[in-house]
C-alpha positions as CSV (number, residue, x, y, z in Angstrom):
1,X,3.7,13.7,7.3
2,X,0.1,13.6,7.0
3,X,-1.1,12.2,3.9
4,X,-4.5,13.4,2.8
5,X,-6.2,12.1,-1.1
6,X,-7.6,14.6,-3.1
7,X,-10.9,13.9,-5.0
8,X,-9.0,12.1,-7.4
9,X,-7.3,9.7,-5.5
10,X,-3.6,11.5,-5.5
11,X,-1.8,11.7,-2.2
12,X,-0.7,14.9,-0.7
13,X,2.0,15.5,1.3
14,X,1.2,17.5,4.7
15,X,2.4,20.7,3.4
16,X,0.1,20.1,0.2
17,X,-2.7,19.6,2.1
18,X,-2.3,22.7,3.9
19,X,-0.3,21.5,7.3
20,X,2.9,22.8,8.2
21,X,5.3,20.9,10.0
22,X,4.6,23.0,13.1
23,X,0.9,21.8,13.2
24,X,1.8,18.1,12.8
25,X,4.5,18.7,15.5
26,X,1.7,20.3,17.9
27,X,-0.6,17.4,17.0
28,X,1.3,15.0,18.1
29,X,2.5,16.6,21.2
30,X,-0.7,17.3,22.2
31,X,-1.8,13.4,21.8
32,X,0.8,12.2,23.7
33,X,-0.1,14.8,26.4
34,X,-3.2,13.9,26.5
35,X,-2.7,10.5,27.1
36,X,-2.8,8.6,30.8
37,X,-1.4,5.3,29.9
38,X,2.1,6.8,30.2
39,X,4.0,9.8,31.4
40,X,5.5,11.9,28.1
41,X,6.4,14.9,29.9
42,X,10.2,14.4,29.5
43,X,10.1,13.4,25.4
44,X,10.6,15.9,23.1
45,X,8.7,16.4,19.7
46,X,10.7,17.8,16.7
47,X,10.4,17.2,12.7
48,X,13.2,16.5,10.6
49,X,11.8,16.9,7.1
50,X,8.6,14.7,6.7
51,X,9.2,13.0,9.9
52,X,8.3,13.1,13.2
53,X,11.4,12.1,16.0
54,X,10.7,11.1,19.3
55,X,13.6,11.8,21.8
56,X,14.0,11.8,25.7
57,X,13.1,9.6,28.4
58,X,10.3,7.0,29.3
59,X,9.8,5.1,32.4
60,X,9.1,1.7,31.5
61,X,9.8,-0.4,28.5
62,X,6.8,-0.2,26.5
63,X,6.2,3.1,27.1
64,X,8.2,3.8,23.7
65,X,6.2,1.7,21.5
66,X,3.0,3.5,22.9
67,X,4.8,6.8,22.3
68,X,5.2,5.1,18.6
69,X,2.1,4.0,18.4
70,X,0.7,7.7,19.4
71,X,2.6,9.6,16.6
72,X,1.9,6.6,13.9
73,X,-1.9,7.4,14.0
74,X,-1.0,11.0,13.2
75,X,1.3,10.7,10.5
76,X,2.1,7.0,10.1
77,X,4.2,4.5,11.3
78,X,6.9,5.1,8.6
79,X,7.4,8.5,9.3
80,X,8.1,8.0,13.1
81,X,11.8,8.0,14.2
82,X,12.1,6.6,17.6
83,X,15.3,8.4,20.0
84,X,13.3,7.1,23.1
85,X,15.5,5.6,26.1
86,X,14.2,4.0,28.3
87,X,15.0,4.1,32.1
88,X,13.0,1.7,33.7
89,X,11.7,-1.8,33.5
90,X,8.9,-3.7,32.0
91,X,5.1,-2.6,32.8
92,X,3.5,-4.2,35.7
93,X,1.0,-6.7,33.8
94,X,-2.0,-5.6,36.0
């Protein structure tokens, strides 16, 4: 959900605000594509309601949170569901 204020002050949901749940979904697909820190081409994007679910496959362990963290500065950390697994092993610190 994307949370935009009207002039007053009130909160609108994403579909208030004129978003449908297939734009948010595109939005945040598109951020994690565009990212290099990680590869997200094997995790999936769907909505369930006002949230966003993550789902599929990372390499390394901390590649989730990133994922997370991705799709939070879209809609917000507490509308992310995280279904990531992770198949690998901790980032190389360098």
């Amino acid at each position: 959900m994307i949370l935009r204020l009207d002039g007053q002050g009130w909160s609108l949901s994403s579909l208030e605000a004129g978003h449908c749940s297939a734009a948010t979904k595109a939005s945040v697909r598109c951020a994690l594509e565009a990212t290099t820190a990680f590869d997200s081409t094997q995790i999936a994007v769907s909505m369930l309601g006002d949230y966003v679910v993550l789902e599929g496959f990372v390499r390394c362990r901390g590649d989730d949170e990133l994922a997370m963290d991705i799709a939070a500065s879209i809609v917000g950390s507490a509308h992310v569901h995280n279904r990531l697994i992770c198949r690998g092993f901790p980032r190389n610190p360098n």
